[in-house]
KENUKE-203631 format. One record per residue (C-alpha): residue number from 0; residue in one letter; chain; x, z, y. Coordinates in steps of 0.1 Angstrom, whole numbers, plus 5000, padded with zeros to 4 digits. Each point is the difference from the previous one (the first is absolute). Layout:
BEGIN
NUM,A,A,X,Z,Y
...
This chain:
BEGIN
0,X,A,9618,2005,2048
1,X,A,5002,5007,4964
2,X,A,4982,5028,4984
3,X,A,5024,5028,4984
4,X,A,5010,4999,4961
5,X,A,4978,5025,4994
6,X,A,4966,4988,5023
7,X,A,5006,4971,4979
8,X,A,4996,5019,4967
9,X,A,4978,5022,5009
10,X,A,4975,4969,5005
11,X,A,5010,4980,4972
12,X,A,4994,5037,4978
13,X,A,4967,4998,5018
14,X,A,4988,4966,4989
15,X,A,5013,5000,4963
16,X,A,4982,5033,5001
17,X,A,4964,4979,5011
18,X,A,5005,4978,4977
19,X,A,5009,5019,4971
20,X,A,4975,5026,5008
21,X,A,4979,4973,4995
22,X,A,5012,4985,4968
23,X,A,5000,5032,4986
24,X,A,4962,5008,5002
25,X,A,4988,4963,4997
26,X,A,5025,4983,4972
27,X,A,5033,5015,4987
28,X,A,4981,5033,4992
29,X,A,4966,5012,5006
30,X,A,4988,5032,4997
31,X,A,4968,4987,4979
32,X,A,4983,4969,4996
33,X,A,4978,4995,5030
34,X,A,5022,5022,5023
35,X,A,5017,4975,5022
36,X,A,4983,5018,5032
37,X,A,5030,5028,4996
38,X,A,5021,4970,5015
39,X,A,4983,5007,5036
40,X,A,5024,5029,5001
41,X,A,5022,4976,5015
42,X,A,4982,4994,5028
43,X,A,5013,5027,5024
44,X,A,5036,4987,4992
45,X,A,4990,4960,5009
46,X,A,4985,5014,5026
47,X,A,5039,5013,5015
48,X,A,5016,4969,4996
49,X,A,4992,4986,5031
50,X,A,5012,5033,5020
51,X,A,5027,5003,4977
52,X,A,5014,4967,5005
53,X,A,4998,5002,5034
54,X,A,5017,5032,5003
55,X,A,4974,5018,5013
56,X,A,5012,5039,4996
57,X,A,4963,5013,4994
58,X,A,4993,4980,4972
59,X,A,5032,5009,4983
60,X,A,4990,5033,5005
61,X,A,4965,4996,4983
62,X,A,5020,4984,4973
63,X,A,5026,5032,4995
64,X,A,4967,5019,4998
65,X,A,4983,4976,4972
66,X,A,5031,4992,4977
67,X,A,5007,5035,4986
68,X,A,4960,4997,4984
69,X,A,5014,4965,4985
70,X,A,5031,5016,4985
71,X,A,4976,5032,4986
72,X,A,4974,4978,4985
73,X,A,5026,4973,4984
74,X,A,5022,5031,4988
75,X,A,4972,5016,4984
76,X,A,4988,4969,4985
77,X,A,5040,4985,4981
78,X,A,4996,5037,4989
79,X,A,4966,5002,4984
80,X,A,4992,4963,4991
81,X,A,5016,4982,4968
82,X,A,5016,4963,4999
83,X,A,4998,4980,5023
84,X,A,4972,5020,5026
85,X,A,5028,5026,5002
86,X,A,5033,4972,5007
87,X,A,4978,4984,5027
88,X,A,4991,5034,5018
89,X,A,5037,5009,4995
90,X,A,5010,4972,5018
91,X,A,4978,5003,5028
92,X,A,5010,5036,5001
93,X,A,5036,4987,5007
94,X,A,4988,4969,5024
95,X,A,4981,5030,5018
96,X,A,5031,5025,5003
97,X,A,5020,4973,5012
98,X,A,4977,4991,5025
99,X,A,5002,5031,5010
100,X,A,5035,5009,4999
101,X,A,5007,4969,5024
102,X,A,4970,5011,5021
103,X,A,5020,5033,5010
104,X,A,5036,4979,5003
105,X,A,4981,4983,5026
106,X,A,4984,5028,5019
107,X,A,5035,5012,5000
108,X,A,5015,4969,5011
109,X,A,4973,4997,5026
110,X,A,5003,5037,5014
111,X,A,5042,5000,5001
């Protein structure tokens, strides 16, 4: 059986989300020199993926609870940070809304 439109975004969200999470902090724009370590905040979300993918209801829920902090710290970050430290944290504040957005399409889905 094929998982819904929207489990299928939701884990696709996820995993552009691990990696960019970890782009971000390691290459494309780091905080400071020397602060690649901030990319270990993606380590609760690569920890979901297996659940996730699986369908497991318990991780998705884990995962409605950690995305909002995604969305606040990206959103904070596009608004403070100039150039391009603000453009990538705006588009993982996108990547993370979406993720989310599709996350509650497919509770919904799941509960109707």
């Amino acid at each position: 059986m094929r998982p819904a439109p929207a489990a299928r975004a939701t884990i696709a969200g996820l995993v552009t989300l691990v990696a960019l999470q970890i782009l971000w902090e390691s290459v494309l724009a780091p905080l400071r020199p020397g602060s690649a370590w901030l990319a270990l905040k993606a380590v609760p979300l690569a920890l979901l993926v297996p659940g996730v993918s699986r369908g497991r209801r318990r991780s998705a829920q884990v995962l409605a609870l950690l995305l909002p902090f995604y969305i606040a710290e990206a959103l904070v970050r596009a608004l403070t940070e100039p150039g391009r430290h603000g453009i990538v944290a705006a588009v993982a504040c996108v990547v993370a809304a979406g993720t989310f957005a599709s996350l509650l399409a497919w509770f919904r889905k799941a509960s109707g």
